[in-house]
N, C-alpha and C positions, 0 to 999 in steps of 0.2 A: 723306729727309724723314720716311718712317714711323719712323725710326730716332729723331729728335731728338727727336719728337712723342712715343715712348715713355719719352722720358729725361726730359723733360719732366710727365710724367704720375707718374711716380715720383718726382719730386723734390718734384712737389706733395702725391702720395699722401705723404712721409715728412714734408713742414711740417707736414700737418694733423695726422698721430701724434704730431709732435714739440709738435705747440701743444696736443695733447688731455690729454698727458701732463704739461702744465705747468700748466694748469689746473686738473687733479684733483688737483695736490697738495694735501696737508692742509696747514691753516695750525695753526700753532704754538700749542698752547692755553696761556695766562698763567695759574697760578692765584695769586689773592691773598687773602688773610685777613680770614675775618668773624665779630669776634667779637660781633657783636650791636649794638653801637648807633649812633646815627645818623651820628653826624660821618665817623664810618670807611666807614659803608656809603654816605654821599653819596661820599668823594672814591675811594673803587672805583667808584661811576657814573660822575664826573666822567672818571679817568682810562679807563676801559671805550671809553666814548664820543670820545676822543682817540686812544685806540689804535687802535679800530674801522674809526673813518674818517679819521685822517691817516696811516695806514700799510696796507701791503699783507702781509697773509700771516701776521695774528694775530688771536686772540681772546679775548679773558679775560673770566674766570667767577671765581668766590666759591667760598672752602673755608669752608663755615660751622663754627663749632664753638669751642673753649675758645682762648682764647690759650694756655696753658701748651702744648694741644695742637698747636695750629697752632704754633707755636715751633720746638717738636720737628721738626714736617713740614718747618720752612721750612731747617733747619739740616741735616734731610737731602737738602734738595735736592725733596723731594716737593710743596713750595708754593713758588711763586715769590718774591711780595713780600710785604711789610706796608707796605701803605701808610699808615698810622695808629699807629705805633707807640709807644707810654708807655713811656720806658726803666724807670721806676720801680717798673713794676708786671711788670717781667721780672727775675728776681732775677741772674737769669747774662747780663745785655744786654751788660755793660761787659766781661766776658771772654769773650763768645763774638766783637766785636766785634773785640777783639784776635789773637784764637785764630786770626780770620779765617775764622769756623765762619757768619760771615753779614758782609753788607758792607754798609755804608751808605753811601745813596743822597745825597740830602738832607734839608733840614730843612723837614717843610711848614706846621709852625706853632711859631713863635717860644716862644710860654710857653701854659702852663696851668696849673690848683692841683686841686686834687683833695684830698675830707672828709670832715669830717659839719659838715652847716650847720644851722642852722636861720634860718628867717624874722627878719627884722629889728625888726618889731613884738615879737617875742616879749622880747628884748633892750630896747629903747626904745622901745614902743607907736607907736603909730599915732592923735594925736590926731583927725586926717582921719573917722576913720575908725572914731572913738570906743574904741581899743583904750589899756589900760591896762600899762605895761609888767607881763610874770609873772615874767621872770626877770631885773630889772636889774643881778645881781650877774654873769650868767654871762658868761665873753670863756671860757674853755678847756675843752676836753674833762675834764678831770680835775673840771671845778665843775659839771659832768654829776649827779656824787655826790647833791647836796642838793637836786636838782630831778624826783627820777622819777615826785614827784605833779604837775606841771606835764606833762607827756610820757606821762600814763598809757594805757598797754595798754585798750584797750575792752573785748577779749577777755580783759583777767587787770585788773581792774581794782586792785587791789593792788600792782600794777608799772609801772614806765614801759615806753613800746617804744621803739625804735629801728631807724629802718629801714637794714639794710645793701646791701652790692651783689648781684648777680646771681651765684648760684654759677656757680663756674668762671674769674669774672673773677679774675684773681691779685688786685687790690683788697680783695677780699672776705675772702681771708687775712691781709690787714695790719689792714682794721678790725675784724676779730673780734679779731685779738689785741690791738688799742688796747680794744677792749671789756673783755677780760680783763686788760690791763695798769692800768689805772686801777680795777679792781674794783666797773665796771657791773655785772659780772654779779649782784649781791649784792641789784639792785633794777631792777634792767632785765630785759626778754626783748631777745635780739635776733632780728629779722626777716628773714631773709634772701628776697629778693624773685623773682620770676618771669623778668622783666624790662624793662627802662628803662621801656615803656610802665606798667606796675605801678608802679614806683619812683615817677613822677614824676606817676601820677595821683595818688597819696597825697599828695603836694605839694601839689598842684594844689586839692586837696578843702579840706585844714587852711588853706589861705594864705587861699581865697577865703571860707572861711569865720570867719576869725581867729581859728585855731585852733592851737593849737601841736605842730612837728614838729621831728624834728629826724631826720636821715637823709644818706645817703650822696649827694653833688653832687661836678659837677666842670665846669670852663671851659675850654673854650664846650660849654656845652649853652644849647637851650632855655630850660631854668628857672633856671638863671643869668643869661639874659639879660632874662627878662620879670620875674621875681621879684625885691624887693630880700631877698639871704640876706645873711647873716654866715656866714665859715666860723669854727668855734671854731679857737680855738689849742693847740699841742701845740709838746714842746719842739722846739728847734731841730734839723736833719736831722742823726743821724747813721748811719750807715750798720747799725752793729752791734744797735743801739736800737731803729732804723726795723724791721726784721726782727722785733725783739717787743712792736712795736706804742707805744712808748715815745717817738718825734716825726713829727712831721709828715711828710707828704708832699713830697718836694724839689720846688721849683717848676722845670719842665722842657722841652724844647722836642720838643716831637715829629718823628719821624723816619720817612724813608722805608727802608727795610732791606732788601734782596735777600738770596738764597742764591747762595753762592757758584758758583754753575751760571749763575744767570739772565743775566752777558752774554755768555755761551757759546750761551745759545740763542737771546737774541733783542737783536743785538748793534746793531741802528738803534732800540732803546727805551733804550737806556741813558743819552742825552743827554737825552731829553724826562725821565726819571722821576730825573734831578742836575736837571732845572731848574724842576719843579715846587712848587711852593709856593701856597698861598693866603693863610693869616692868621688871626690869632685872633677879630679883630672882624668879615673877610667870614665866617667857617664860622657865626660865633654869628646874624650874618644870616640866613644858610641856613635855621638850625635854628628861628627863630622861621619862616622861611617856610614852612617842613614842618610845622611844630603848626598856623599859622595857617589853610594852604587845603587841607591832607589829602593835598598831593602825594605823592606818590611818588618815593624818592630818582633815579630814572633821571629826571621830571619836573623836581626841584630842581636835579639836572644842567645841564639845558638852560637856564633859569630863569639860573642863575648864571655859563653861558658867553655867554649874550647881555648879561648885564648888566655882566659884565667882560672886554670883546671885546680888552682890551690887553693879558692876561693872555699868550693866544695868540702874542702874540709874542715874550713872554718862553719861555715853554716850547718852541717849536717855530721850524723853519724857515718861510719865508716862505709857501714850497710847500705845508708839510704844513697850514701855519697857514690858505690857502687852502681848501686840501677839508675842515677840521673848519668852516669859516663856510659853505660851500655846504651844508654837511651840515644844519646847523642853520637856514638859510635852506629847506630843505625840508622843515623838520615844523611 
């Protein structure tokens, strides 16, 4: 009897090592790309908060920093995903995609454009609103030329400004060179901004003041969705042109991209992030809901999985789609 009772004691002394040891294992850290602005930093909440709590044994966090940089990390394998990814604004998307140097996931937002806009009043006034059209001539970037005293610099009052993107963003190098391929530079300053929150207060100040801007936009944002802009035109996409700033931005679907490691390491996420998706018209929701009450992207998360609770069952099993609505049933 003493014999059993000690065989016993040890089999339980070894469950409880063997359950302490299963326990303490590390759960598997996600890293995913943040290059700064809101749409990409809401749907890394979004997905954070699905991963968190419909799975067991991960967690993911944000590599902040430059896309060109984060690119690099993601294609050594050193960041996991991009969940927001603008092929357009990654010059080697399409061979590195081939190359198999990164994998794509799915598509989470159908289209988007991406420019330099300006407000619509400015183009066709605003009778409402007592505004008189300043530049009824302009639809293209190139007729930019004849208008740098409409657009003028406060600080250089002798030149127009032009607001560009956020250094770092690869955008930033396509509109500069559209700046210099049209030869703004000859009566423009251009502006290169801080970021988005800067960008799109200076929107925000000229629109509501009936003032005229003209600067860097792209949809879905915010200000494309509360502001009527015009994006000017530029010739049509071509690839070789596009590089020195010479057409437009290809209208494009944005994509989810792993590195070639990510379903080696975290091989029960790789169905939910091929079946994720939102949309162009819910993210532009989001974004007016983030300028509107001052949320906070991990807030507009939540916000946007209670309001699209069907979503859930498109991206997840039934199970996991379970504890992400328990989850959120308790905050």
């Amino acid at each position: 009897m003493k014999n059993k009772l000690s065989l016993l004691a040890l089999l339980a002394m070894i469950a409880v090592i063997f359950t302490a040891g299963c326990s303490s294992a590390a759960p598997v850290r996600i890293l995913v790309m943040d290059g700064g602005w809101d749409s990409q930093r809401f749907h890394n909440a979004v997905a954070k908060f699905i991963v968190e709590n419909g799975f067991d044994g991960y967690i993911l966090e944000t590599s902040p920093g430059s896309t060109a940089l984060n690119w690099q990390a993601l294609i050594a394998g050193d960041v996991d995903l991009d969940v927001e990814s603008w092929p357009s604004n990654i010059p080697t998307f399409e061979a590195d995609v081939e190359n198999g140097d990164v994998i794509l996931m799915s598509t989470i937002m159908e289209d988007s454009a991406q420019g330099f806009y300006v407000p619509r009043f400015v183009v066709e006034g605003d009778p409402e609103r007592g505004i008189e059209p300043m530049a009824p001539s302009l639809r293209t970037v190139a007729d930019l030329i004849n208008y740098p005293h409409i657009f003028r610099d406060p600080e250089d009052p002798s030149r127009g400004r032009i607001f560009g993107a956020v250094p770092g963003w690869l955008a930033d190098g396509i509109l500069y060179n559209k700046f210099r391929y049209h030869g703004l530079y000859e009566s423009f300053n251009y502006l290169r901004v801080g970021s988005e929150i800067f960008l799109f207060a200076s929107l925000a100040s000229a629109y509501n003041m009936g003032e005229a801007w003209i600067g860097y936009a792209w949809e879905p944002s915010w200000a494309a969705g509360r502001f009527d802009l015009i994006m000017l035109e530029s010739a049509p996409f071509d690839p070789v042109l596009f590089e020195k700033g010479g057409t437009e931005f290809p209208r494009q679907a944005l994509k989810i991209v792993a590195s070639n490691r990510f379903a080696s390491r975290a091989p029960s996420l790789v169905d939910f992030f091929s079946r994720f998706r939102t949309g162009t018209q819910k993210v532009s929701e989001v974004l007016d809901y983030l300028e509107e009450t001052n949320a906070s992207h991990e807030e507009a998360a939540v916000w946007f999985l209670r309001n699209n609770d069907s979503l859930l069952d498109e991206w997840l099993t039934p199970e996991q789609a379970g504890r992400v609505r328990t989850a959120l049933s308790g905050i």
